[in-house]
Legacy VTK file of the C-alpha trace (Angstrom):
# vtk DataFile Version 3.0
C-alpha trace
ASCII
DATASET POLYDATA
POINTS 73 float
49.550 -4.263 21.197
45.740 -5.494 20.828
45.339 -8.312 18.862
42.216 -7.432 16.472
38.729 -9.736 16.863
37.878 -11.791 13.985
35.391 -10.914 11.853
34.589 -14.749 11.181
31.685 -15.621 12.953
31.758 -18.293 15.762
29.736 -21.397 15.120
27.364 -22.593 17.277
27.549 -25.930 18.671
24.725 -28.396 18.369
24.847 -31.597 19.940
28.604 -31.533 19.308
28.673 -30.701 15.685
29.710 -26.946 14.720
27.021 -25.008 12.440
28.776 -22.009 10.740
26.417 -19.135 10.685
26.472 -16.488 8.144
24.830 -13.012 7.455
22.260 -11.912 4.804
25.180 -10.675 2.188
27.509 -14.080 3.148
24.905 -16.059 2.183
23.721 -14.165 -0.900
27.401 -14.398 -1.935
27.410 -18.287 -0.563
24.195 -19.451 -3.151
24.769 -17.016 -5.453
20.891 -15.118 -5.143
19.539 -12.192 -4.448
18.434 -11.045 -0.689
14.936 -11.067 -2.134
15.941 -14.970 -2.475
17.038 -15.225 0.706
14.265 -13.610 2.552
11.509 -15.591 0.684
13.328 -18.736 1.600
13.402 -17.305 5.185
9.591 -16.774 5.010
9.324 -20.107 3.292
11.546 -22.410 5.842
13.789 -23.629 3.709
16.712 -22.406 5.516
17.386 -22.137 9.114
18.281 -19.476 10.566
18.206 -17.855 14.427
18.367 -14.208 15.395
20.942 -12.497 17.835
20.104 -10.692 20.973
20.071 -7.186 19.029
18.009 -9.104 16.540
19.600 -9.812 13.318
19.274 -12.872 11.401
22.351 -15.475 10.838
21.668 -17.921 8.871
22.891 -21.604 9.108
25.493 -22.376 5.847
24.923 -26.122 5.682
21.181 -25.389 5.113
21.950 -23.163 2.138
23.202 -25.912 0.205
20.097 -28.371 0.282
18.917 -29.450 -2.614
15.171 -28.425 -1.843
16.377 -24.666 -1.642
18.191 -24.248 -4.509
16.073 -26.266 -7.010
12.387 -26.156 -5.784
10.063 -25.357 -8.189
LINES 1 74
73 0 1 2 3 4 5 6 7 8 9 10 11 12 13 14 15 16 17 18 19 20 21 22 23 24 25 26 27 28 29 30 31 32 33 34 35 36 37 38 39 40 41 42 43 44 45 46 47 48 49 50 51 52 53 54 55 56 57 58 59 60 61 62 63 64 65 66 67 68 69 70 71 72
């Protein structure tokens, strides 16, 4: 029988420390915002994010949790 793929995303590894990378609606869910939210602080740089071959975003989880994201004014 085939064993069914994860659908947990596999961090990326930068200089030996794992980055978990999420999608648009995990990290709505994650900070608790709207994707309006999460594309202006896309647009904005205050979270990182990189973009797959086929060209969708995933977005870094440890960067969703600074504190100049979530409580700039």
């Amino acid at each position: 029988m085939l064993a069914m793929a994860s659908r947990e995303p596999e961090p990326f590894y930068i200089d030996g420390h794992d980055r978990r990378t999420v999608n648009i609606a995990q990290a709505c869910a994650i900070a608790g915002v709207s994707r309006r939210s999460i594309y202006y602080w896309l647009e904005a740089g205050k979270i990182e994010y990189v973009r797959t071959a086929g060209g969708k975003i995933r977005i870094y989880a440890d960067t969703l949790f600074r504190r100049d994201v979530r409580y700039s004014a």
